[in-house]
N, C-alpha and C positions, 0 to 999 in steps of 0.2 A: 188685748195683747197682740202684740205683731207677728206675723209670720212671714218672714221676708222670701220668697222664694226665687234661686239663683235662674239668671234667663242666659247671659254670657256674658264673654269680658267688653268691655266699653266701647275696644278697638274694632272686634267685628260687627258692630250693627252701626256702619255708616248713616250720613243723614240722606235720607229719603227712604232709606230700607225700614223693613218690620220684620219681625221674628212673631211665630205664634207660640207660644207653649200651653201644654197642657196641663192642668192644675187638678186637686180633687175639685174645687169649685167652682170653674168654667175655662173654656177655653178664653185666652188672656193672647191680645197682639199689641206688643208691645213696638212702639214708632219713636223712630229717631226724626223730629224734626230743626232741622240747621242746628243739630249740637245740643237739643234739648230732649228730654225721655221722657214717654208719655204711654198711659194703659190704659186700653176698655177690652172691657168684655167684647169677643167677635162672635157677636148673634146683632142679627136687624130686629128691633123691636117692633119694626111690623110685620115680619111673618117667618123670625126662628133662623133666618137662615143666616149662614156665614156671612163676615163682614168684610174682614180684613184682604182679600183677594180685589175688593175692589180697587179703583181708582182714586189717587190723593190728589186734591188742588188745596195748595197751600196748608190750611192746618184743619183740613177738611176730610172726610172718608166719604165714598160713592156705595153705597151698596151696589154690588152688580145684578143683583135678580132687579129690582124695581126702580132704583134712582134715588132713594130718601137717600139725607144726605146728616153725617155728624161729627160736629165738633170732637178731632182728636183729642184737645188739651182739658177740657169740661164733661165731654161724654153728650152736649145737648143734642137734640134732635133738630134739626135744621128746616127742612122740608117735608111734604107728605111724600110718598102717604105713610110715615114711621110720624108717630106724638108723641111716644115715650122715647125718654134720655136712655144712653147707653151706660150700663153700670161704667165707671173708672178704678183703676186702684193705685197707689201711692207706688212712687218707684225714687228707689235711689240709687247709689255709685258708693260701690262697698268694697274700699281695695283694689280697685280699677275692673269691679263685676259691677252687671246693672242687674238691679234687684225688685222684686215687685211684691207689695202686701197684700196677700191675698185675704187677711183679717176682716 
């Protein structure tokens, strides 16, 4: 069953920006790319650390401690030195809120 939990309304998370919120089950950064809304968990699955401060190129994330590199829209892992995917979570547009399942 879903649990959608509220992140903000549609208007303030521009495209190129991200918002992180904090969830009971992981920190969640949620990316506006050109007009489309997109969630992974922000930890590097190669070594725990925060994600979302890094650098975007295209529909890409940087981690800033080591350079692996992942798929905002999929969660996959791109580069070394991270092999594991980054969890994702489903997000909608609920009344002009953007919304993310954290189920």
């Amino acid at each position: 069953m879903a649990e959608w939990i509220d992140v903000c309304g549609e208007d303030e998370l521009k495209p190129g920006l991200r918002k992180i919120i904090a969830t009971d089950v992981a920190e969640i950064a949620v990316f506006n790319l050109d007009g489309e809304f997109y969630a992974i968990e922000d930890v590097c699955t190669h070594d725990g650390g925060e994600l979302a401060s890094g650098q975007c190129e295209g529909d890409q994330i940087i981690c800033p401690r080591h350079g692996a590199r992942f798929c905002i829209k999929d969660g996959k892992s791109l580069t070394p030195p991270a092999y594991e995917d980054v969890e994702t979570f489903p997000v909608c547009i609920n009344q002009g809120r953007i919304q993310v399942d954290i189920d």
